[in-house]
C-alpha positions in Angstrom: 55.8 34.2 58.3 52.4 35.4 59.7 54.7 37.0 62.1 55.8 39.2 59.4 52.0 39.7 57.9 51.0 42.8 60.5 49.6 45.0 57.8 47.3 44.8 54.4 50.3 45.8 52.4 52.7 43.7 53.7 49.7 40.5 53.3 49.0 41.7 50.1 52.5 41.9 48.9 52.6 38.2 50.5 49.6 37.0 48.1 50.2 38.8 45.1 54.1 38.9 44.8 55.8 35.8 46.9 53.0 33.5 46.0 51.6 34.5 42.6 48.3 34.6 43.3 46.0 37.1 41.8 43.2 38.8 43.9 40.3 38.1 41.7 36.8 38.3 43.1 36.2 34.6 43.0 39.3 33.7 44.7 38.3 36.3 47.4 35.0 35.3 47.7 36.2 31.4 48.5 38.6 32.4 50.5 36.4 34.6 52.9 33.6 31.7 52.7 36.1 29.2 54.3 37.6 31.6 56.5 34.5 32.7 58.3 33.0 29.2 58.6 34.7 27.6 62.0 33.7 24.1 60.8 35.7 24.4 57.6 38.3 22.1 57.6 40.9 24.2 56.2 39.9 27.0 58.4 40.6 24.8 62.0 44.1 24.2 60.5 44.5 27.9 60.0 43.6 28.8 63.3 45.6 25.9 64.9 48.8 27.3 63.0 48.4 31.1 63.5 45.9 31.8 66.2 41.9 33.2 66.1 43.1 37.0 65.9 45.6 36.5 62.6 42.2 34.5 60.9 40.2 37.7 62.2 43.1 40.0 60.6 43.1 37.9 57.5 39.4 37.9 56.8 39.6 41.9 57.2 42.3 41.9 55.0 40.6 39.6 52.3 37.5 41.9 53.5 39.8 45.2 52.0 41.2 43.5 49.2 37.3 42.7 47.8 36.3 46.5 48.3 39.7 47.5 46.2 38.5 44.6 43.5 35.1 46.0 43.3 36.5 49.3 42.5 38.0 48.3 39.9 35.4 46.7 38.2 33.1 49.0 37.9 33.1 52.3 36.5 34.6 51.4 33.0 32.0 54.1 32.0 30.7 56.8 33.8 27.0 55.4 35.7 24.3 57.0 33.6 25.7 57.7 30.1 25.4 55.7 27.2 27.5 55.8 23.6 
């Protein structure tokens, strides 16, 4: 399948609609902890299955996917006003 993961969109689509799994912050954050530490257990069997540069692509992706989250968190009210 990672074949088929060449862009955020299609890796997102992936996450979100095949596999259920909502991008939440914490979720992110874990996933990028894991993913950028090469003694991580769960990170060597990545990279044995799909390769250093799809983990690279990934964290980037999880990387985008935080920025989007963190947009949409804040702002609920305009920065400086109050009721």
């Amino acid at each position: 399948m990672a074949q088929s993961l060449k862009t955020y969109e299609d890796w997102k689509h992936c996450i979100t609609v095949l596999c259920g799994i909502p991008l939440t912050g914490p979720y992110i954050e874990q996933r990028l902890t894991a993913l950028r530490d090469p003694a991580n257990n769960t990170t060597q069997r990545f990279v044995a299955m799909w390769g250093e540069q799809h983990r690279l692509r990934v964290v980037g992706w999880f990387e985008q996917a935080q920025q989007e989250e963190a947009g949409t968190n804040t702002g609920s009210e305009p920065s400086g006003r109050t009721s």
